[in-house]
N, C-alpha and C positions, 0 to 999 in steps of 0.2 A: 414465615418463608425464610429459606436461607439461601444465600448468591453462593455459584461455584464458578471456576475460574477454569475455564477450558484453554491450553496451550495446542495448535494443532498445525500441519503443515500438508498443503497439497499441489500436485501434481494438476494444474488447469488446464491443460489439455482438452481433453473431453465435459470441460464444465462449460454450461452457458453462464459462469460468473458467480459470485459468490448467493447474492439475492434470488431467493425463491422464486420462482416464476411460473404458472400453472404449465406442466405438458413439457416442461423444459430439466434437465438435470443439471440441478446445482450444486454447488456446496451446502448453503443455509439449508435447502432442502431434505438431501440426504442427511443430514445432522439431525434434524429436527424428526424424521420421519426414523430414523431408528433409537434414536433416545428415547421416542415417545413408544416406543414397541417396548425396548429393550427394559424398561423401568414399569409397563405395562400400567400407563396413567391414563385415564381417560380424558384428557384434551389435551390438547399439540402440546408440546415446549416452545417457548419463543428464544431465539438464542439473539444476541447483539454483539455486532461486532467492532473491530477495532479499525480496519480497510474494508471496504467493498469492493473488493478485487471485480474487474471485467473483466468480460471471458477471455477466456485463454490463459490470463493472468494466471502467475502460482506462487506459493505460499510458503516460504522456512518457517516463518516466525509471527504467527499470525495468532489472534488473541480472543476469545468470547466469552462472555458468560453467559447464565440459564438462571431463574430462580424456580426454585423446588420448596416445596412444603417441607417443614420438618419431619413429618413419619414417611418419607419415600426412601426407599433406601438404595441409596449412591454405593453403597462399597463395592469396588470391584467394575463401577461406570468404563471406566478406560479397558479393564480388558475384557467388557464384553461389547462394549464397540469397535474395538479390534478385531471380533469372530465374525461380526456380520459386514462391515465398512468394505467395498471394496478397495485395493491396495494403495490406491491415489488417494485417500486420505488418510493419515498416519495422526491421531491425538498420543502427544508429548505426555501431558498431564493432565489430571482433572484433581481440582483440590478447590475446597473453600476459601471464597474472596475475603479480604481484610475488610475492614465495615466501611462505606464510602464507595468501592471499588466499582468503575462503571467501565466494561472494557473499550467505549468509543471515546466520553468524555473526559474520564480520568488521565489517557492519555497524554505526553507532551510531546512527543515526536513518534514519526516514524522510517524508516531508516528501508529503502527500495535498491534493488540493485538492475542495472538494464545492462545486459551481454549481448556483445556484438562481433562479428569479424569483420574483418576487412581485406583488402588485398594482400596485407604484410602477413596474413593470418594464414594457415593450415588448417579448415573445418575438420574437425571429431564429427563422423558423421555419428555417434552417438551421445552427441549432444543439439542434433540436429532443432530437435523440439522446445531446446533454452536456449538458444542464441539465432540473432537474425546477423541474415550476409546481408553486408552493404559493400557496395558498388564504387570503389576509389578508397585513396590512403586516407587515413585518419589522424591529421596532425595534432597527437595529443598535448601541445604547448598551447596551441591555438585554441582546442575549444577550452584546455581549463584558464585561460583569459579571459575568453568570452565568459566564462561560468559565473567569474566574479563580479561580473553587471546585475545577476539574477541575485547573488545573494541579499538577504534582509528583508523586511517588512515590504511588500508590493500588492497590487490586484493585478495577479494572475489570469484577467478575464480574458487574454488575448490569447495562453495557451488553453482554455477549459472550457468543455462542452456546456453552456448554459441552465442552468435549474430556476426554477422558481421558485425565488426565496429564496436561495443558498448564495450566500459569499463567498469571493473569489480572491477573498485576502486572505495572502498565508505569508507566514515566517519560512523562509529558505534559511538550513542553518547550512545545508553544507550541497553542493553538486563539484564532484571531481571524478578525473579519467585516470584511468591503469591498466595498464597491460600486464598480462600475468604471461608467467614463462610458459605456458601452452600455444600463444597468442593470442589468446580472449581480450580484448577491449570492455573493461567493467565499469561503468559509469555507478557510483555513488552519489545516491540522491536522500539527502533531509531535511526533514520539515517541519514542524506542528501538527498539520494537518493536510492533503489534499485533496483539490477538488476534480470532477469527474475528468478522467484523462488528461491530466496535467504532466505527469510524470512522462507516457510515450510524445506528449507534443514537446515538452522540453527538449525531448534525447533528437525529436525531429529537427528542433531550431540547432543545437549542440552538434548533430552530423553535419547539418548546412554547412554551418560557420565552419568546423573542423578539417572538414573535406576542401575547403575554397570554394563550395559553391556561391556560398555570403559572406558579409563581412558584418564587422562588427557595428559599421552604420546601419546595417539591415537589422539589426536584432536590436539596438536602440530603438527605431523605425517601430518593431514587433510590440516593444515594451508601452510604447507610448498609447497604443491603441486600445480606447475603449473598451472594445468588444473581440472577439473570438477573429485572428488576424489570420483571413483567408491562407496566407504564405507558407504557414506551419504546417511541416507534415505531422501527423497521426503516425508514428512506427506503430512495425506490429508487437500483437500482444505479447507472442508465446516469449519475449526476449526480457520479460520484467518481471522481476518475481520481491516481494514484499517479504524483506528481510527479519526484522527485530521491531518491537514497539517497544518503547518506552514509558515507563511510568515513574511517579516522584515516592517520596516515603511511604510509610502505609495511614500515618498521621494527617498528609499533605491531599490524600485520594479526593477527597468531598468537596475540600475544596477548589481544588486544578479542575475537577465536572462541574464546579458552577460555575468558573471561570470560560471555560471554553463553551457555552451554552450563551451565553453573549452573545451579542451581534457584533461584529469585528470591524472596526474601522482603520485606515490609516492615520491615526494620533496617537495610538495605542502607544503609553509608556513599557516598559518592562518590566513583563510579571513571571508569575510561576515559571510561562516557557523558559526564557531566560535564566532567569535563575539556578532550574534543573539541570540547565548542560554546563 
């Protein structure tokens, strides 16, 4: 079997998210359902990814691999899933993984971006479908202060929709605010890892504070809470789109995937993650 390294970006929109789901149009789906036509192999491809974007969610830099037997012939993979893919999913590249290469666990960050307007702003009504209107100014001093309580090692449990068995400790390496000269309000968000809906409940706590609806004793308040802290809003989706993933050498791959297969605790010294930024 050999690993290939699929680079891909899509337009969420019309996806119910990235994970296959029966009866529903996904990402993982349509990928899987023309790779396995287009190479004409008799059982599914399984693809893994690097985010599981939810729906609406969309995608610049977004990262998976496949393994293939060695006699299937790949040449030409990328531009004949070009002729069949409809236009909302665009694959970058497809090339053979370095040995180790796991695109979820190899991983050491990932790097989201969340677009917003706000009063001070001028909507692009063609950009209607990547950015969400919010309601009041956005004091960008204020929330990248509040931002700096979220960064570093935490349990995120208070923004993140619950799973069983999944951890809700992640490394925060960066969340900061920008206004670009269109007026877009861009929130930059990174991490190691995140967990489900972490990123829109953050940009929820981040409007609060930003706007004055809260302050910063409210979002201490948010942090300290065990569990899923009812106050948080959920922003919508179509306003966050999963930038860049990172990975370390091609040497370093095998090991950062057993690394992050761990169960994560708060004691955790500085490893790989660290290291790599």
């Amino acid at each position: 079997m050999r690993r290939w390294r699929l680079d891909l970006a899509y337009d969420g929109t019309h996806f119910s998210g990235w994970a296959a789901q029966p009866g529903l149009r996904t990402v993982q789906g349509e990928l899987e359902r023309w790779t396995t036509q287009v190479l004409r192999l008799a059982s599914p491809v399984q693809l893994t990814v690097a985010g599981r974007t939810d729906a609406g969610v969309h995608a610049r830099g977004q990262v998976a691999h496949l393994d293939l037997a060695d006699e299937v012939d790949t040449s030409r993979l990328q531009h004949r899933l070009s002729r069949v893919l409809d236009g909302d999913i665009v694959i970058a590249s497809v090339r053979e993984a370095p040995e180790g290469f796991d695109a979820r666990f190899s991983a050491v960050w990932r790097r989201y971006c969340y677009r917003l307007w706000d009063t001070e702003s001028i909507p692009d009504p063609l950009l209607r479908g990547h950015v969400v209107g919010l309601r009041g100014h956005l004091d960008l001093e204020r929330a990248n202060a509040a931002a700096t309580m979220l960064l570093g090692l935490h349990d995120f449990a208070p923004f993140c929709k619950p799973r069983d068995g999944a951890t809700t400790i992640r490394t925060l390496t960066g969340l900061q605010a920008a206004r670009r000269a269109d007026g877009v309000v861009e929130f930059t968000v990174v991490a190691d890892a995140f967990c489900h809906s972490m990123v829109r409940s953050l940009m929820g706590a981040m409007t609060a504070v930003g706007t004055g609806a809260r302050d910063e004793a409210w979002l201490a308040e948010v942090m300290a809470s065990p569990k899923r802290h009812n106050g948080v809003t959920v922003m919508p989706a179509k306003g966050l789109c999963l930038e860049e993933v990172g990975y370390p050498a091609d040497h370093r791959l095998a090991e950062r995937a057993e690394l992050a297969r761990a169960v994560r605790t708060l004691d955790e010294t500085p490893s790989l993650d660290e290291e790599e930024r």
